[in-house]
N, C-alpha and C positions, 0 to 999 in steps of 0.2 A: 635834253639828252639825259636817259637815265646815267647811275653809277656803272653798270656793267659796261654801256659803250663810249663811259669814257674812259673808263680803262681799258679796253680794247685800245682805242684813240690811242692810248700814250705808248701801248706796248707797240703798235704799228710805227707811230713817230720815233720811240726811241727804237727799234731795229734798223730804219732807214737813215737813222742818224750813225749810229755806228758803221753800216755799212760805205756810208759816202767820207766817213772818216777811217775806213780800213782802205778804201779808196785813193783817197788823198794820200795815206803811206806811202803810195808810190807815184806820187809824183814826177814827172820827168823822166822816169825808169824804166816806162813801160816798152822802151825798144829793147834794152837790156834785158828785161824778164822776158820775151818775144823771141831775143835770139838766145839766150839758155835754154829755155822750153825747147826751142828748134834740133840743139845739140843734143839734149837727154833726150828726147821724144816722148811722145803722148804717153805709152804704157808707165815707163818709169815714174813720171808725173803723176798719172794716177797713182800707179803701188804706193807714192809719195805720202799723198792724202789718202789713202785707206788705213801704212802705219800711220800716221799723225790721227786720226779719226778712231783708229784702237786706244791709243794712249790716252786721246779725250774723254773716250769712254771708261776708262781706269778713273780717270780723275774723277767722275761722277760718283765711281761707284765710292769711292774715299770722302766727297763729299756728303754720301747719305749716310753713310759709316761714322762720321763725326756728329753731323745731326743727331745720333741716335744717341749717340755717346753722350751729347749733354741734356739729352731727355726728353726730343721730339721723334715722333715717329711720320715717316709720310712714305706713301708706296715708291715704289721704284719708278713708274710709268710719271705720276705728279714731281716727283725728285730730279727727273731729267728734265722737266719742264722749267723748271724750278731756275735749276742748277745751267743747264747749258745755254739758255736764254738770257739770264744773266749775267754769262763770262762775256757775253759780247761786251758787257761795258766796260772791259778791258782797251777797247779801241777810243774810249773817252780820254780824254790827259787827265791823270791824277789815279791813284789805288783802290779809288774808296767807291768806285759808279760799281762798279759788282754786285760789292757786298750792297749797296742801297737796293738794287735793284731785287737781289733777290732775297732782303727780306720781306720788301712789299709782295714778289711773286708768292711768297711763303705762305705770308698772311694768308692770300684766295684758298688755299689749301691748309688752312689752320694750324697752322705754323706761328709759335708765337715770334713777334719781330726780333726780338732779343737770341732767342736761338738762335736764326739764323744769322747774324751775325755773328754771335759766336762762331757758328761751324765756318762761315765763311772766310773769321779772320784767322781761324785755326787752319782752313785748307791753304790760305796764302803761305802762315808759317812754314806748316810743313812742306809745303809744293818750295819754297824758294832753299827751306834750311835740306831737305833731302837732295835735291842740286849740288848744295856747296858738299854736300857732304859723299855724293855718290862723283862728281865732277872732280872734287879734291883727290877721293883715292883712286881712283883711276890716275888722275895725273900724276901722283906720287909713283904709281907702278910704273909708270912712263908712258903709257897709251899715250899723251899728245906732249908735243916739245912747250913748255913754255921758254918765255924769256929769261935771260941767263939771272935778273934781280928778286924772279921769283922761283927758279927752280928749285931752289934749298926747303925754304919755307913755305911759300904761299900754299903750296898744295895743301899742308897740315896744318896750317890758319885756318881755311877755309873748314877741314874738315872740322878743329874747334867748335867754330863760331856755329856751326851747321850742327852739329850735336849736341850742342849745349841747349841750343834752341829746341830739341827734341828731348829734353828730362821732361820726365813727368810732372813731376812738380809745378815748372813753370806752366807748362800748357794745362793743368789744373788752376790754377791761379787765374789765368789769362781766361780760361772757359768761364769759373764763378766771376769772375769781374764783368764779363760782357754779358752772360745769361742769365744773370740774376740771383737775389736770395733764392734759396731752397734747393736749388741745385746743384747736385753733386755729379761733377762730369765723373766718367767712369772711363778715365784716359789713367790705365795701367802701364807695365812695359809692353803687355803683353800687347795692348790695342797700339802702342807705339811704335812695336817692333811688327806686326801686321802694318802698318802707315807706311812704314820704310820697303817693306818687299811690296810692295804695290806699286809706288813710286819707283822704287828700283825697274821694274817691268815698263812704267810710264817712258822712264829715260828709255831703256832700249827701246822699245818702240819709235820715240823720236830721235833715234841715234839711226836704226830701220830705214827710216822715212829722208834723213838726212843723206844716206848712204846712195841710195835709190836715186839721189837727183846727181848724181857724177855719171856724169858722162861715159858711157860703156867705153870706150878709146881710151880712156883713162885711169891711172894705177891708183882704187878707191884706199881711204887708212880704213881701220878695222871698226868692226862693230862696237869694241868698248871706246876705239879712239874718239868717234862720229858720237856717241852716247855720254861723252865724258866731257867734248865741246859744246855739245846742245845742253847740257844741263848747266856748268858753269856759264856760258851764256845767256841761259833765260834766267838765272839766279839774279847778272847784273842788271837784266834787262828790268825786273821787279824792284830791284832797290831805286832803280831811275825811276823816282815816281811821276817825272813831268814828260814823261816820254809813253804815248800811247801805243799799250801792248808792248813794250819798250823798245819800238823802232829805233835803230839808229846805233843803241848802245848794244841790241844784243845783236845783231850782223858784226860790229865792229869787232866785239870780242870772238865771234864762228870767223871772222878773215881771221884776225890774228893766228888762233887754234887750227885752223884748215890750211893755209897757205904754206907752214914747211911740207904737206902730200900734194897741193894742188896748186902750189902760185898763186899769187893774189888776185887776178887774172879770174881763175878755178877759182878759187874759195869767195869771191866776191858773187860770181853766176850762182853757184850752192846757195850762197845765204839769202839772195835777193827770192831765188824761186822755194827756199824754205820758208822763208817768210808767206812769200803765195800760197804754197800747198797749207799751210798753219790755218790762213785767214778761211780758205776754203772750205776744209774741216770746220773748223767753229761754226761758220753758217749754215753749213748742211746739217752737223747735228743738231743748232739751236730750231732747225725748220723742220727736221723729221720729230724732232719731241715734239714743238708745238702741235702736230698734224696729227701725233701719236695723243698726243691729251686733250684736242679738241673732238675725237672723235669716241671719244670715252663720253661715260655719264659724267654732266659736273659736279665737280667735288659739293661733296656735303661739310659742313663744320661738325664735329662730335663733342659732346660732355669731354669736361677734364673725368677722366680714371682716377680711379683711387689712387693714392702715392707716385702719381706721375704727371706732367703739364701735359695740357694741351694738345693735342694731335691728331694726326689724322690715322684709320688705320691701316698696315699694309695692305696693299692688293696684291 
């Protein structure tokens, strides 16, 4: 078997792995995600996963954004191949199949390994620290009730923790640590404060997409309240790093947040078919990039450029 089919081989095995493991997430549940879907119906379902499938598509374009920033270039069309082929390994237990994944993808596209890591562990950062931080103010303005031990504080904890995590400085440090000597990421305010309205747009979209799945007979909370629960939720759902895609931890926290608009009852149906619409998106887009890059010329490897690594050039 040459090299090319067998990394074909591995990229087919590991899709189907993730998939019987995004599977397994709902174990036992599938009467309950059956009769939610029944109550919201088909249309909303979909509008579900088309916002969730926008928001995905934000987060791509953040991740080729950061790539570039620590000084690899690669087209848009190879970058989603890349990038949303890779998130599947979010349905692995642990944080790190992603990122491995898609610095091997990188490689095929002359990517060096270290880059994409870098950019990789930098879109985790920012994806979980713009959560706490768009999830925190929001709940601070009151968009969703927390519990009475954290409604003083926790909201503006989180926003802390989540913008500290966003200085420059650190995410320079963090970039040359992972990307290597000679690299000077080019993460200013300005490429930080772009990171954060992008992600801002990410959350509403998955606040969109969340909102969509209540039941039209039912009095929906609002657009930042839905957007302010999906972000503080997937923020916990990433720190759970043994919980794949963060099953489990991030439904618990959307009951919590959903249930003084919907009853537990409500907010339990919501989280169980967000989670569905979520899973869906991921693999539709990781199948239309694949089919979008296999049907292209394949990539060529190019000369390092002068005064910059490795890469491929946009298309």
């Amino acid at each position: 078997m040459t090299r090319r089919r067998a990394l074909h081989a591995a990229r087919v095995l590991f899709v189907l792995l993730t998939l019987a493991l995004a599977w397994w997430g709902f174990r036992g549940r599938w009467a309950e995600v059956g009769d939610a879907a029944s109550a919201t119906g088909p249309l909303r379902v979909g509008g579900a996963v088309l916002c969730a499938t926008v928001g995905l598509g934000l987060t791509g374009v953040l991740w080729r954004s950061l790539l570039r920033w620590v000084g690899s270039q690669v087209g848009a069309r190879d970058a989603a191949a890349v990038f949303f082929v890779g998130q599947l390994g979010k349905y692995v237990p642990g944080s790190v199949w992603s990122i491995a994944v898609q610095a091997q993808l990188g490689r095929r596209h002359g990517v060096p390994a270290r880059s994409s890591v870098a950019a990789s562990s930098l879109f985790l950062l920012v994806h979980t620290a713009t959560g706490l931080v768009v999830g925190g103010l929001l709940a601070a303005l009151g968009a969703v009730d927390l519990p009475s031990g954290l409604a003083a504080l926790g909201p503006w904890v989180a926003v802390a923790v989540g913008a500290g995590s966003l200085a420059p400085p650190l995410l320079r440090r963090i970039a040359a640590r992972l990307a290597g000597p000679g690299v000077h990421a080019s993460l200013g305010p300005a490429e930080v404060a772009g990171s954060v309205a992008v992600m801002a747009l990410v959350w509403l979209a998955y606040g969109g997409s969340l909102l969509l799945l209540v039941p039209g007979d039912r009095a929906a909370p609002s657009l930042f309240a839905a957007a302010a629960a999906f972000a503080l939720a997937h923020a916990v759902g990433v720190l759970v790093v043994f919980a794949p895609a963060g099953v489990g931890a991030r439904e618990a926290v959307l009951v919590a947040l959903l249930a003084p608009f919907l009853g537990v009852p409500g907010a339990v149906a919501v989280a169980l078919l967000s989670r569905l619409a979520h899973a869906v998106a991921d693999f539709l887009t990781a199948l239309l990039a694949s089919v979008v890059a296999s049907l292209a010329a394949p990539p060529r490897q190019h000369s390092r450029q002068a005064g910059e690594p490795a890469g491929v050039r946009g298309r």
